[in-house]
N, CA, C and O of each residue as an XYZ file, in Angstrom:
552
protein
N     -12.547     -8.207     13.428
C     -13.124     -7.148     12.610
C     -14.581     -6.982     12.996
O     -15.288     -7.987     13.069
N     -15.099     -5.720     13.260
C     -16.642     -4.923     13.309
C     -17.177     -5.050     12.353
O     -17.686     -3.940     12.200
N     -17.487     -5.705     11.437
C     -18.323     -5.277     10.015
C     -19.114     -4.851     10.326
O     -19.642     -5.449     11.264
N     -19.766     -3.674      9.897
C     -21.069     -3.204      9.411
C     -21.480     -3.525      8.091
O     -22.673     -3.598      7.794
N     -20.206     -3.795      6.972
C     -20.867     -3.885      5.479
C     -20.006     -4.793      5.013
O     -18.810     -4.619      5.245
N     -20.450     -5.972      4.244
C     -19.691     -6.275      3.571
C     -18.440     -5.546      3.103
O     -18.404     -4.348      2.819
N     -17.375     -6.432      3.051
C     -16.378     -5.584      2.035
C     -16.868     -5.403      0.672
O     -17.621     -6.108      0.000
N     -16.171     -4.109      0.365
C     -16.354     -3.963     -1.206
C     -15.192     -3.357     -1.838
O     -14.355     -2.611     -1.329
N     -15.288     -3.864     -3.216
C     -13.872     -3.608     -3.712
C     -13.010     -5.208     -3.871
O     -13.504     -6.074     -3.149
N     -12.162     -5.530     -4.471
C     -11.433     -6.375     -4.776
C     -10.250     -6.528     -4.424
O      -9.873     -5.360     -4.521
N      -8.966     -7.354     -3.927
C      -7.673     -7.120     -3.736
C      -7.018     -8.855     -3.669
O      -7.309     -9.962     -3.216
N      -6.186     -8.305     -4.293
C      -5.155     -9.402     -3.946
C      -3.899     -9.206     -3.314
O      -3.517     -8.045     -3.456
N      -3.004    -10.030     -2.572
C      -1.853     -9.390     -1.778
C      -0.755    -10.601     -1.987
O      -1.074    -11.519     -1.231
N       0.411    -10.925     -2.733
C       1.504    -11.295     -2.633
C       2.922    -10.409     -2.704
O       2.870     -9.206     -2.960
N       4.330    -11.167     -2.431
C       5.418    -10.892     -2.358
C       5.932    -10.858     -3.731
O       5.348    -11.330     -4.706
N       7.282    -10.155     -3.738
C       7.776    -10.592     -5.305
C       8.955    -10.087     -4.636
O       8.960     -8.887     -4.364
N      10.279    -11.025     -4.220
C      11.653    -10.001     -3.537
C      11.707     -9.658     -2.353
O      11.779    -10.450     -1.413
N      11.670     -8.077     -2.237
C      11.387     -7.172     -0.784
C      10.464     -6.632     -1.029
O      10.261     -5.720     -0.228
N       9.304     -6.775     -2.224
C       8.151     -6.295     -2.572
C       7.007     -7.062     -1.974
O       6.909     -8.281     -2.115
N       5.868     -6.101     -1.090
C       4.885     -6.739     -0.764
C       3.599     -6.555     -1.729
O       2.780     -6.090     -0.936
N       3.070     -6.633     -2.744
C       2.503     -5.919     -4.000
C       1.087     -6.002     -3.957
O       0.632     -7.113     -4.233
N       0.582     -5.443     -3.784
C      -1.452     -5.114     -3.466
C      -1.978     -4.689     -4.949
O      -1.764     -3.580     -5.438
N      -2.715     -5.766     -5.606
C      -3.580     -5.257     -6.797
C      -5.117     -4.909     -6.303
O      -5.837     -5.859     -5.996
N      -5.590     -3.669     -6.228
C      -6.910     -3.553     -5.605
C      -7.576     -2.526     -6.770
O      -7.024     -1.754     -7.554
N      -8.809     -2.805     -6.577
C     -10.096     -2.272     -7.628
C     -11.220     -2.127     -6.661
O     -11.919     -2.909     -6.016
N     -11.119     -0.604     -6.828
C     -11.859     -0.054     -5.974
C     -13.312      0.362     -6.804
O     -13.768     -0.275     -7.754
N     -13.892      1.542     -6.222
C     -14.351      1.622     -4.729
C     -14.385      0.691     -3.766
O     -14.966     -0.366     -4.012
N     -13.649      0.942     -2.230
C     -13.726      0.310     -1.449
C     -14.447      0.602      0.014
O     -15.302      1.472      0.176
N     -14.130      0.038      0.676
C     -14.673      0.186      1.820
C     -13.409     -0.148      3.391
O     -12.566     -1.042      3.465
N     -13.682      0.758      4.264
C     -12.999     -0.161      5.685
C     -13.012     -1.504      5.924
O     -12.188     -2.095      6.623
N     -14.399     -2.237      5.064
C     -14.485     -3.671      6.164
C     -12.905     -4.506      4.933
O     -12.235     -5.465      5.317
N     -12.680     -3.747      3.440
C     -12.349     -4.364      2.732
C     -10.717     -3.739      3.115
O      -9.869     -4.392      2.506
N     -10.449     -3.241      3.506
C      -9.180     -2.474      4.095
C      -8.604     -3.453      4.996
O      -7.549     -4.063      4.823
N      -9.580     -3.564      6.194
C      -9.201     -4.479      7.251
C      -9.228     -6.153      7.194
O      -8.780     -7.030      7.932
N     -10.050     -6.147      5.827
C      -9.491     -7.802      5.389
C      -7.906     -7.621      4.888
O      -6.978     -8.269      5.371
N      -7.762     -6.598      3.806
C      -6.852     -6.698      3.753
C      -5.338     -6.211      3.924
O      -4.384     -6.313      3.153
N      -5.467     -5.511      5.503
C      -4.586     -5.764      6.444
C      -4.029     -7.041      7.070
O      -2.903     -7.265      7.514
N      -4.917     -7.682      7.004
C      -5.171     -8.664      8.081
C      -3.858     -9.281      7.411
O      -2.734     -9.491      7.867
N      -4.535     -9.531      5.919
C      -3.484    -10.467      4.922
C      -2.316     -9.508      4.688
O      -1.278    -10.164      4.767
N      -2.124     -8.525      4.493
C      -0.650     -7.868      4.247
C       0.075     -8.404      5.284
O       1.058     -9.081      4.981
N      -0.296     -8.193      6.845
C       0.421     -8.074      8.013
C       0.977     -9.382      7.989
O       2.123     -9.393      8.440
N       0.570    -10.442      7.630
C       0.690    -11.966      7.604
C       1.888    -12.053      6.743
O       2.758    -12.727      7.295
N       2.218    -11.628      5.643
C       3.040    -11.691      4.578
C       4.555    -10.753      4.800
O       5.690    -11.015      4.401
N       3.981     -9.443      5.692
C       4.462     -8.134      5.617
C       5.478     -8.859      7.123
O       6.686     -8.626      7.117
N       5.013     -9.509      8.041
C       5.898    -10.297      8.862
C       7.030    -10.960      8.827
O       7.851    -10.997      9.743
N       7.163    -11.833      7.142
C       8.331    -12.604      6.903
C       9.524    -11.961      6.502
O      10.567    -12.598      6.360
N       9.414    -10.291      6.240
C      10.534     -9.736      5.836
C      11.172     -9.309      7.529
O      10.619     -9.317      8.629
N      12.667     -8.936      7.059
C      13.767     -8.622      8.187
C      13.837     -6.844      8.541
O      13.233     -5.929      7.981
N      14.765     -6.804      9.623
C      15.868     -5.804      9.659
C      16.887     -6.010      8.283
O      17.469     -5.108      7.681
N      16.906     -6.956      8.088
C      17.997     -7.423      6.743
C      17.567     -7.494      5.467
O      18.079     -7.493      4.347
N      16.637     -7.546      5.870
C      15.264     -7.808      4.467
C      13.839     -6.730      4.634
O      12.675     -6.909      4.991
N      14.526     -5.715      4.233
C      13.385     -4.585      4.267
C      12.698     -4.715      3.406
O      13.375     -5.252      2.528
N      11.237     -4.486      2.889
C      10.508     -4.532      1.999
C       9.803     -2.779      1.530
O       9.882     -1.776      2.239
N       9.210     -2.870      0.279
C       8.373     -1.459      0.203
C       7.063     -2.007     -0.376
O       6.897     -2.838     -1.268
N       6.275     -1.400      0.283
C       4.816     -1.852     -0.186
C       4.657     -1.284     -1.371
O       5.225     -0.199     -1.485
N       3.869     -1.795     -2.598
C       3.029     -1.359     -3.654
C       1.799     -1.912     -3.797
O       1.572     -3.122     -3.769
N       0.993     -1.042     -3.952
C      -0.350     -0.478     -4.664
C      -0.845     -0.357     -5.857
O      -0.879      0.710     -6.470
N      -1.317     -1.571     -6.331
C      -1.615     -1.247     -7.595
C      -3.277     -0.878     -7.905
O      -4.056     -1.828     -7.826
N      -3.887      0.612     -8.288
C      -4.948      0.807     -8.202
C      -5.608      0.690     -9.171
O      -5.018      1.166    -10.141
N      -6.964      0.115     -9.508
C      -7.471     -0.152    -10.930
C      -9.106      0.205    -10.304
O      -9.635     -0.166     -9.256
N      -9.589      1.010    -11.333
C     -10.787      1.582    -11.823
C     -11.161      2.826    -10.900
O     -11.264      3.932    -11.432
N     -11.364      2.676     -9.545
C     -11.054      4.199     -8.740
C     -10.656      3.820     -7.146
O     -11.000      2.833     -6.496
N      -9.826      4.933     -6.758
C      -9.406      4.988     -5.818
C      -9.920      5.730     -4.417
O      -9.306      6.302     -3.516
N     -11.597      5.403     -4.695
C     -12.374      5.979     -3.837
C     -12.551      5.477     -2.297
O     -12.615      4.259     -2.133
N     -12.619      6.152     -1.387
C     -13.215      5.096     -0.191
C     -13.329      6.271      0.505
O     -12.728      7.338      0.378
N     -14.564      5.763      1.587
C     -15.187      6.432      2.366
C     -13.973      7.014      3.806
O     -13.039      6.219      3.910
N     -13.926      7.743      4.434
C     -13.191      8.276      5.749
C     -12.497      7.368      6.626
O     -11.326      7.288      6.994
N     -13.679      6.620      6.888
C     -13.139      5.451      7.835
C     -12.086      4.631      6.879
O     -11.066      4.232      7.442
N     -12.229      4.373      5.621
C     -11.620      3.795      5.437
C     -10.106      3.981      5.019
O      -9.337      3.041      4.818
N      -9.789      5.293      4.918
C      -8.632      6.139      4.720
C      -8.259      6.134      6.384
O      -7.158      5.664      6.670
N      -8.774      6.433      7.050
C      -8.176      6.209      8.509
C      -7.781      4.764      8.786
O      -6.774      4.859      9.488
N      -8.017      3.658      8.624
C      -7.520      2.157      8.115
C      -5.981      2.359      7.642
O      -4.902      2.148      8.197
N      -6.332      2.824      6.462
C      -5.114      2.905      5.546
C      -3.558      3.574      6.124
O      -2.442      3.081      5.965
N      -3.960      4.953      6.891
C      -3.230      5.034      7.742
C      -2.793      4.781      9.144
O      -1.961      5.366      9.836
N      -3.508      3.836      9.368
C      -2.985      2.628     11.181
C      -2.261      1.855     10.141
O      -1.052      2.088     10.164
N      -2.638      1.005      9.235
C      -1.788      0.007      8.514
C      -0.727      1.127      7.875
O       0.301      0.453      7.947
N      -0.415      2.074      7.445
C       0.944      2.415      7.890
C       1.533      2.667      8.384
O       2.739      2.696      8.139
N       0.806      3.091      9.668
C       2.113      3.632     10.550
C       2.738      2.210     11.190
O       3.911      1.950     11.459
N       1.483      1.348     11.343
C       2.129     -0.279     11.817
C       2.929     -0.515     10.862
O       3.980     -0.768     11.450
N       3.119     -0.597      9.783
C       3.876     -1.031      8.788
C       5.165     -0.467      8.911
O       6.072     -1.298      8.875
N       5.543      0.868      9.063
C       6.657      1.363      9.093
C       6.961      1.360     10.860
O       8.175      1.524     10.978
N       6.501      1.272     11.848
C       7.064      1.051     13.003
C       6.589     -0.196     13.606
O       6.132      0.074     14.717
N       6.523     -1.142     13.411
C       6.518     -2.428     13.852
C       6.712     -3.219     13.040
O       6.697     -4.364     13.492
N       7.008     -3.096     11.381
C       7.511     -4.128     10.929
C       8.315     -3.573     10.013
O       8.439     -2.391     10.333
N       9.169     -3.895      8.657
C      10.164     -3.588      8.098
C      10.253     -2.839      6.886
O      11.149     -3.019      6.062
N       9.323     -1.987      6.766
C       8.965     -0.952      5.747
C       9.555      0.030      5.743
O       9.869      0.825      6.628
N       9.799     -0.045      4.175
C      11.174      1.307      4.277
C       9.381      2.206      3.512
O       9.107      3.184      4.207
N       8.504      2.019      2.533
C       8.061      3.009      2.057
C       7.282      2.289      1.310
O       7.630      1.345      0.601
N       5.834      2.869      1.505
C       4.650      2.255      0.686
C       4.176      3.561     -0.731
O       4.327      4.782     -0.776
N       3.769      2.887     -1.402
C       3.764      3.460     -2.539
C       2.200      3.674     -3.465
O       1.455      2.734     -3.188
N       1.832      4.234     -4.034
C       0.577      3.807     -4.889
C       0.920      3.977     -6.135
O       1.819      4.772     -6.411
N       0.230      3.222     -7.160
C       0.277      3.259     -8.645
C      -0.934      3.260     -9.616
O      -1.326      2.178    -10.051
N      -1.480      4.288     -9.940
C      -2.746      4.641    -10.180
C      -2.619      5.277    -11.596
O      -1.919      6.289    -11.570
N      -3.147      4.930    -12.924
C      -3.019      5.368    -14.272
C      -3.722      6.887    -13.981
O      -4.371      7.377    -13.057
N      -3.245      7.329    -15.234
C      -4.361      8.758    -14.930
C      -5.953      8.374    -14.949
O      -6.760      8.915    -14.194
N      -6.284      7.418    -15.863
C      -7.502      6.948    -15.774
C      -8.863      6.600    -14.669
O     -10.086      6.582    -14.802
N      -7.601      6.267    -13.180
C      -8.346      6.184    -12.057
C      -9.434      6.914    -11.514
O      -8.839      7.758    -10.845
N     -10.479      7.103    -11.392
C     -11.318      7.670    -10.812
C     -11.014      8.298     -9.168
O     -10.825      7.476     -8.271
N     -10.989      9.501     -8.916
C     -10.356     10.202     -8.239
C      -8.881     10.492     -7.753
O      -8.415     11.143     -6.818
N      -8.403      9.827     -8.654
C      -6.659     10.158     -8.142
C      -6.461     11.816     -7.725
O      -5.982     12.080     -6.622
N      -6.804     12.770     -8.544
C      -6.104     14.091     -8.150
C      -6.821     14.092     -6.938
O      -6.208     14.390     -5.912
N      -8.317     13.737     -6.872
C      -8.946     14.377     -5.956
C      -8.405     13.502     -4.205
O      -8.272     14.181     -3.187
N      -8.265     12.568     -4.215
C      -7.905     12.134     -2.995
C      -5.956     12.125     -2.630
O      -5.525     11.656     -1.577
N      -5.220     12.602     -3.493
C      -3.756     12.569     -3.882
C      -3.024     12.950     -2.687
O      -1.992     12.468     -2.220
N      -4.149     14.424     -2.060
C      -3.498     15.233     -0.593
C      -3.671     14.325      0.062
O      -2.757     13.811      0.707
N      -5.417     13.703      0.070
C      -5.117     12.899      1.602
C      -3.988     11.771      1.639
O      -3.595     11.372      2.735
N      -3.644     11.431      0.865
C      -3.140     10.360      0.946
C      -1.384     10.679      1.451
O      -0.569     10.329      2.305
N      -1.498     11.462      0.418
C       0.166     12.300      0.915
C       0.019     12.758      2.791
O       0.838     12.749      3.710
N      -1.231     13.068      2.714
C      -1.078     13.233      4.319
C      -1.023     11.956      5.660
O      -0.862     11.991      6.880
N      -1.228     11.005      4.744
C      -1.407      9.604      5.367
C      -0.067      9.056      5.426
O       0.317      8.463      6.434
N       0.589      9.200      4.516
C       1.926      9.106      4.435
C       2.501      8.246      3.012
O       3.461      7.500      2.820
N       1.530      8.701      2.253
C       1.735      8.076      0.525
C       1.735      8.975      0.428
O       0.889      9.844      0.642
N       3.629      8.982     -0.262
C       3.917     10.758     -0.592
C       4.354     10.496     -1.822
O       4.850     11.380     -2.520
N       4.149      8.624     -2.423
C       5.010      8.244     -4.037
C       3.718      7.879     -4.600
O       3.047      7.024     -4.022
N       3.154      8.617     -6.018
C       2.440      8.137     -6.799
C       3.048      7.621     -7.751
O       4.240      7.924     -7.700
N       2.776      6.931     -8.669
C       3.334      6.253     -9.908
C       2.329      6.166    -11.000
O       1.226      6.226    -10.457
N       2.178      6.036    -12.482
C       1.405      5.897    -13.312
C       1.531      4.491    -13.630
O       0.565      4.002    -14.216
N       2.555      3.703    -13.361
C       2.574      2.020    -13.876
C       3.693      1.966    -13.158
O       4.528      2.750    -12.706
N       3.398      0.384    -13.187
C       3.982     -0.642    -11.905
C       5.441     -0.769    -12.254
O       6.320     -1.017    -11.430
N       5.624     -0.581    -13.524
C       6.723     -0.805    -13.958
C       8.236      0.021    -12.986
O       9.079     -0.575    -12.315
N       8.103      1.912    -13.311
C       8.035      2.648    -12.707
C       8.517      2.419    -11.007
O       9.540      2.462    -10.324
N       6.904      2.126    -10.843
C       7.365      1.944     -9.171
C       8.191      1.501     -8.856
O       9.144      1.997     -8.256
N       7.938     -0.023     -9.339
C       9.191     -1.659     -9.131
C      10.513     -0.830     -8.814
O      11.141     -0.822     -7.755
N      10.904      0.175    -10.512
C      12.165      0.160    -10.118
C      12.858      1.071     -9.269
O      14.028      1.016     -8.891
N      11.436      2.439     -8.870
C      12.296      3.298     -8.157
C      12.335      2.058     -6.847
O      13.440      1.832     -6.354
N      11.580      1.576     -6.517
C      11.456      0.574     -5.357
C      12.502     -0.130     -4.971
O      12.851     -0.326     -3.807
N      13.139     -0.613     -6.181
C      13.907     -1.690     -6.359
C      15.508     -1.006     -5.673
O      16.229     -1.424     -4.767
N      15.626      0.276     -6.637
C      17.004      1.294     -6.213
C      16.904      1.650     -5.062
O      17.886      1.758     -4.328
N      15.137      2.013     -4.521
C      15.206      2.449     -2.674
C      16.190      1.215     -1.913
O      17.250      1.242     -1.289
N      15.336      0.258     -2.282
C      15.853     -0.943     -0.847
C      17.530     -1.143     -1.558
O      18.353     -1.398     -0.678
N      17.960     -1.086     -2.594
C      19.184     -0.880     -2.538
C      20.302      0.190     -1.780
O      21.302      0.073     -1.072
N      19.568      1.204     -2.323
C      20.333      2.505     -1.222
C      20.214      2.184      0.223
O      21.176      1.905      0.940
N      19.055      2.236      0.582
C      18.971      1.446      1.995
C      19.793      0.604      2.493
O      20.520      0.740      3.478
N      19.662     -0.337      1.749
C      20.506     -1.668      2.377
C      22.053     -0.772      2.517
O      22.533     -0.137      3.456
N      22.451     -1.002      1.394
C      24.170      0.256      1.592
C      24.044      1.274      2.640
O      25.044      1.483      3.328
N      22.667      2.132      2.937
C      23.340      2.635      3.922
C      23.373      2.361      5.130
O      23.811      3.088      6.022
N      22.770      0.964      5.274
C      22.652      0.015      6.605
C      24.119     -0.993      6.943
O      24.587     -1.551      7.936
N      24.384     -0.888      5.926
C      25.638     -1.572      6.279
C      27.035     -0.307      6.092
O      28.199     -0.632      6.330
C-alpha cells in the first residue's frame, strides 16, 4: 500500500456461513479501503466454487469517501466477483446515513446494485441468493 494519509474511518471484517460481513463507519478514505481489502481478500479466499459467498456492508454514520476511494471499492469488486467466489456484494445503510441518496448511483455504477435498510433484510435476501445459486449449480 502507497499511503499518503492515514486511514480513516473504522471497519471490521468477519465470516458468518457464505457471508463475508464488513461493519464500517465512515467517512473514509482509500488508504482505509485498501487495508481493508487486504483483510477481506484473506477471508474472501477460504470460500469455494461449492461454497460461494455474498459480501455485506454494513454502513454506520456516513457513507462518504473521496474518488480514489470509490475507485478501490470497485477493483475489490470486480476481483471479488472474477477471481474469487462472489455471487454479489451488497450495502446496508439506515436512512440515517449521511449521503446514501447522494452517492447510491455511484455505487450502483460500481456494481452495488442491492441497498438494504438493516442487516437483517440483507442476511436473508442473501441467504435465498446463495440458495438459488447453489440449485442452479447443481
Amino acid at each position: 500500500m502507497n499511503a499518503i494519509f492515514r486511514p480513516h474511518g473504522r471497519f471490521k471484517v468477519w465470516t458468518e456461513g457464505q457471508l463475508l460481513i464488513t461493519e464500517l463507519t465512515g467517512p473514509w478514505n482509500r488508504e482505509l479501503v485498501e487495508y481493508w481489502a487486504a483483510q477481506a481478500f484473506q477471508l474472501a479466499s477460504t470460500f469455494s466454487a461449492e461454497r460461494p459467498y455474498i459480501g455485506i456492508t454494513i454502513v454506520h454514520d456516513s457513507i462518504l469517501c473521496p474518488a480514489d476511494a470509490i475507485d478501490r471499492i470497485a477493483r475489490a469488486i470486480q476481483v471479488s466477483q472474477t477471481k474469487l467466489h462472489c455471487i454479489e456484494n451488497v450495502i446496508v445503510a439506515a436512512d440515517d446515513v449521511d449521503g446514501k441518496d447522494l452517492v447510491k448511483s455511484t455505487y450502483h455504477r460500481i456494481g452495488l446494485r442491492h441497498f438494504f435498510n438493516n442487516f437483517d433484510s440483507a442476511k436473508m435476501w442473501a441467504e435465498q441468493t446463495i440458495t438459488k445459486h447453489t440449485a442452479q449449480s447443481t
